[in-house]
C-alpha positions in Angstrom: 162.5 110.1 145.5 159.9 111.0 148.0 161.7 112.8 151.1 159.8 111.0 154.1 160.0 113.9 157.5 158.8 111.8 160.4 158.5 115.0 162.2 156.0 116.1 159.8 152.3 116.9 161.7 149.5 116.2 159.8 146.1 118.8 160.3 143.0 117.1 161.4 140.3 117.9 158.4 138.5 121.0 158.5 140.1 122.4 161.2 141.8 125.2 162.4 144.0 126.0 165.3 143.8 129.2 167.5 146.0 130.1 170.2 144.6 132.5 172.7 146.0 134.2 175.3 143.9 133.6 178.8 143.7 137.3 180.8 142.2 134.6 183.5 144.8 132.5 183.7 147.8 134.1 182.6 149.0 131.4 179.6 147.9 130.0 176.3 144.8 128.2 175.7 145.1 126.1 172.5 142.1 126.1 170.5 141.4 123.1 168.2 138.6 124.0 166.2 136.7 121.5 163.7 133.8 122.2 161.5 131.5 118.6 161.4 129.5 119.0 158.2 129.0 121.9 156.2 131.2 125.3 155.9 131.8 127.1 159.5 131.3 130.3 157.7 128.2 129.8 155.4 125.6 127.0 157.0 122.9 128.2 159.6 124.6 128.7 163.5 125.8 125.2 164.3 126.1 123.4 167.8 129.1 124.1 169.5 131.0 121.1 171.6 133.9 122.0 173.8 136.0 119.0 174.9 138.2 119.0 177.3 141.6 117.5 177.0 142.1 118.3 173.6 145.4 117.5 172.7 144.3 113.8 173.9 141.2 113.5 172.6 140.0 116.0 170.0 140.9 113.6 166.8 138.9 111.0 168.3 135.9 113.1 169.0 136.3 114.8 165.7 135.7 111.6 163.7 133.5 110.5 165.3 131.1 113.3 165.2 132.0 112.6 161.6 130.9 109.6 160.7 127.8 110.2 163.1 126.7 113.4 161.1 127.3 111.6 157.9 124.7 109.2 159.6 122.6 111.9 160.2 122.9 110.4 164.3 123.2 114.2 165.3 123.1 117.3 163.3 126.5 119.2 161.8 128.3 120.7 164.8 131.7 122.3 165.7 134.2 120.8 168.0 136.4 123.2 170.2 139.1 121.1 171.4 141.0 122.6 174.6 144.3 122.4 175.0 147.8 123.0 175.7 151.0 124.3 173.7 153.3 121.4 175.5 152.8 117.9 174.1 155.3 116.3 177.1 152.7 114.0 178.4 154.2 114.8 182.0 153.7 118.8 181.4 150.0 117.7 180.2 149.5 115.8 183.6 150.4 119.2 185.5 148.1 121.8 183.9 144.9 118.8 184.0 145.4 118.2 187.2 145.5 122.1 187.7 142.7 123.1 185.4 140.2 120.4 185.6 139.6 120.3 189.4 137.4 122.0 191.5 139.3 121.6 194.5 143.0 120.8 196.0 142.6 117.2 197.4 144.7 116.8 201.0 145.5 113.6 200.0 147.1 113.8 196.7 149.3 117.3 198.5 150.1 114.6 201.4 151.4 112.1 198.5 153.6 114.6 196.6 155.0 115.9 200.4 153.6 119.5 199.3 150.7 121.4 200.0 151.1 123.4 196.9 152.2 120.4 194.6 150.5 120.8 191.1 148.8 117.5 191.1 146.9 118.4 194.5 144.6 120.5 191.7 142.1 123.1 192.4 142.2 125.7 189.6 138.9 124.2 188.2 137.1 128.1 189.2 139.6 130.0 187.5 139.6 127.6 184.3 135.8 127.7 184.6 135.8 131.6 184.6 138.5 131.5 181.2 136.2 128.8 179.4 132.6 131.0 180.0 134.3 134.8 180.4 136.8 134.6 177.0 136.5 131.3 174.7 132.7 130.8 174.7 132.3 134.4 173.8 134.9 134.5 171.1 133.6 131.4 169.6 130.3 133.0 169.6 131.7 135.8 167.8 133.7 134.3 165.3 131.6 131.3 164.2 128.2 130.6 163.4 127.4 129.0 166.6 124.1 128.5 168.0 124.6 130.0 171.7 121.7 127.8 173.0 123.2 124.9 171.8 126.2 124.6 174.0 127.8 121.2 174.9 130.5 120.4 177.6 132.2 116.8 176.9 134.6 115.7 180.1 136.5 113.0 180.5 138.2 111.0 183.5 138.9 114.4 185.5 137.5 116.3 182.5 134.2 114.5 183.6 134.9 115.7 186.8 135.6 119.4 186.0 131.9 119.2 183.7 130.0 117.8 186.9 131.5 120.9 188.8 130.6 123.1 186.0 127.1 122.0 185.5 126.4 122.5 189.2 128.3 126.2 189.7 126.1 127.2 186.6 123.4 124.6 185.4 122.4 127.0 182.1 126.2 128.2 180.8 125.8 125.0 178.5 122.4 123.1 176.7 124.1 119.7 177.8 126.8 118.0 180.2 128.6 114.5 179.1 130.8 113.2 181.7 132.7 110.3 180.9 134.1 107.9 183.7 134.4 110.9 186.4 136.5 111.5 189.0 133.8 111.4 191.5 136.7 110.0 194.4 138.6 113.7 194.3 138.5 115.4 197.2 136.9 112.7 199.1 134.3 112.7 197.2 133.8 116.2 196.8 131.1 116.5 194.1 128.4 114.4 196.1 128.9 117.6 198.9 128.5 120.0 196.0 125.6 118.5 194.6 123.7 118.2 198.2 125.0 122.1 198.8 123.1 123.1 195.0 119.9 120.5 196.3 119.8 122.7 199.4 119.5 125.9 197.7 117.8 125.0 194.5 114.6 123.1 193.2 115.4 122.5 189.7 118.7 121.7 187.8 118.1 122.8 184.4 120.1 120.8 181.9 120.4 117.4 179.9 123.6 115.0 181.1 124.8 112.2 179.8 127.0 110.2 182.7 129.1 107.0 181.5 131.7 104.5 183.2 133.0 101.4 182.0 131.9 98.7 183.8 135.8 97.0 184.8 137.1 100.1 186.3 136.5 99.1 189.4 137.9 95.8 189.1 141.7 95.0 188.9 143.6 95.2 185.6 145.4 92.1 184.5 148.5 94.0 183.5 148.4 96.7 186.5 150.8 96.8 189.0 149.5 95.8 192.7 149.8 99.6 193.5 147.8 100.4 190.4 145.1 98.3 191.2 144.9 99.2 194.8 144.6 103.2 193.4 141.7 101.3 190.7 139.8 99.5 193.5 139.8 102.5 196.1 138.0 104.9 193.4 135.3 102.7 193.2 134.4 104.7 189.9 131.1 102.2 188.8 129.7 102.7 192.2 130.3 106.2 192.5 128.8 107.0 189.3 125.8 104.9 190.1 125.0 106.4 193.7 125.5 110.3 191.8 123.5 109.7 189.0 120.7 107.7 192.0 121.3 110.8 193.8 120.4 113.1 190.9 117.2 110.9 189.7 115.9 111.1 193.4 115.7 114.6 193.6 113.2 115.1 190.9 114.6 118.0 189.4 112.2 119.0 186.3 114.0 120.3 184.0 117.0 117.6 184.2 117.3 115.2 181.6 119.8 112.2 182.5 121.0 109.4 181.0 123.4 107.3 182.8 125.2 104.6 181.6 127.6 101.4 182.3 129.5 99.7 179.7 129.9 96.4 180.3 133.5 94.9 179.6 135.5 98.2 179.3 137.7 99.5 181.0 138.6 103.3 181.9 140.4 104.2 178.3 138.4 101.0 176.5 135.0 103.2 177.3 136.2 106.2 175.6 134.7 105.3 171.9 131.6 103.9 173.3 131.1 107.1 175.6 132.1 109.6 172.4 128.9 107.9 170.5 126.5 107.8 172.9 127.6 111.4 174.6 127.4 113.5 171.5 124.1 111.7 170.6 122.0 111.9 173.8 123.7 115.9 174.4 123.2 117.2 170.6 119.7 115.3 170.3 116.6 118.0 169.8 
């Protein structure tokens, strides 16, 4: 009789798992790493994707870099999903929140009644600082990775956290995707960071791939009235389309954009369609 353990995980193929212990931020940083195509140890340095939210997202993004390689749509590559130990979804919502924003918001500290309330954000420098200063370079040293083939895939506040990124250091990664981005943080935040870097700089050199689904700023059929009022006020297809008009104006040389709406998706509906498109227009030659 076959014993049948519910409990039991199953590994994502060709992977690997690495916990590392951050001297920047003081914790774990859970390292899913996946080979696409070829053995990590014997094939010529391969490109190197780092995701962000990897406990969410990284078997997704794995299989589909799959499939796409087996298509020959982009060349063999290595996902590094980044993660956490805890899977408690509410746990996960903490350390994002934390981690993946560049700034606290005053409005989100006003909501929670605390100015130091986790969800108010701004550790996006320090987990920055941990991704360039300790898991790029061991990556780098432990797998045949192609250092000028870097890729940063963000989603949600993920896509926020690469947008913040690309503009703190433009050449730390070969290409940016951000996928429906949290451009209402902060007040809008990243549109003063992006006129701050357009003060001080002429050029923007990197390729980026922007996406949003093109109902996520409409209301949801089975969201709440509150829900929909927090949908409506982030105005994510507008925002995305006055940044990425913003970034096309300034005729930066060296940038590369794509920008994209998907028509008839919503803000987790988009994810596939941003996954394909992403990892072809960032790991294109």
């Amino acid at each position: 009789m076959i014993e049948f353990n519910i409990e039991e995980r199953v590994p994502l193929s060709d992977s690997r798992r690495v916990v590392m212990r951050s001297e920047t931020l003081g914790r774990p940083i859970v390292l899913d790493i996946c080979n696409v195509g070829g053995a990590l140890n014997v094939d010529r340095p391969k490109p190197v994707v780092y995701l962000l939210d990897g406990n969410g997202l990284m078997g997704m993004t794995a299989g589909a870099a799959r499939t796409m390689v087996l298509e020959r749509l982009i060349p063999p590559c290595v996902v590094v999903g980044l993660g956490y130990e805890s899977e408690d979804f509410s746990t996960l919502g903490q350390l994002r929140d934390e981690d993946l924003t560049p700034t606290r918001d005053p409005e989100r500290a006003a909501v929670a009644g605390d100015p130091n309330a986790p969800s108010a954000g701004g550790g996006g420098t320090r987990f920055l600082d941990a991704l360039r200063s300790e898991v790029v370079p061991l990556i780098e040293r432990e797998l045949p990775a192609d250092p000028e083939r870097r890729v940063l895939l963000g989603f949600s506040l993920g896509g926020l956290f690469t947008l913040s990124a690309m503009l703190a250091h433009p050449s730390a990664f070969h290409a940016y995707v951000a996928g429906s981005p949290s451009l209402w943080w902060d007040n809008r935040y990243l549109f003063r960071a992006e006129a701050d870097y357009a003060r001080s700089h002429d050029d923007l050199p990197a390729r980026l791939f922007l996406s949003v689904g093109g109902l996520e700023s409409r209301p949801h059929p089975l969201a709440n009235a509150e829900q929909n009022a927090s949908l409506l006020k982030s105005r994510m297809v507008e925002n995305l389309e006055e940044f990425a008009g913003t970034l096309s104006g300034r005729g930066y040389p060296s940038l590369e954009l794509t920008s994209h709406v998907f028509p008839d998706e919503t803000h987790t509906s988009v994810l596939p369609a941003t996954l394909s498109r992403g990892l072809r227009a960032s790991l294109a030659r």
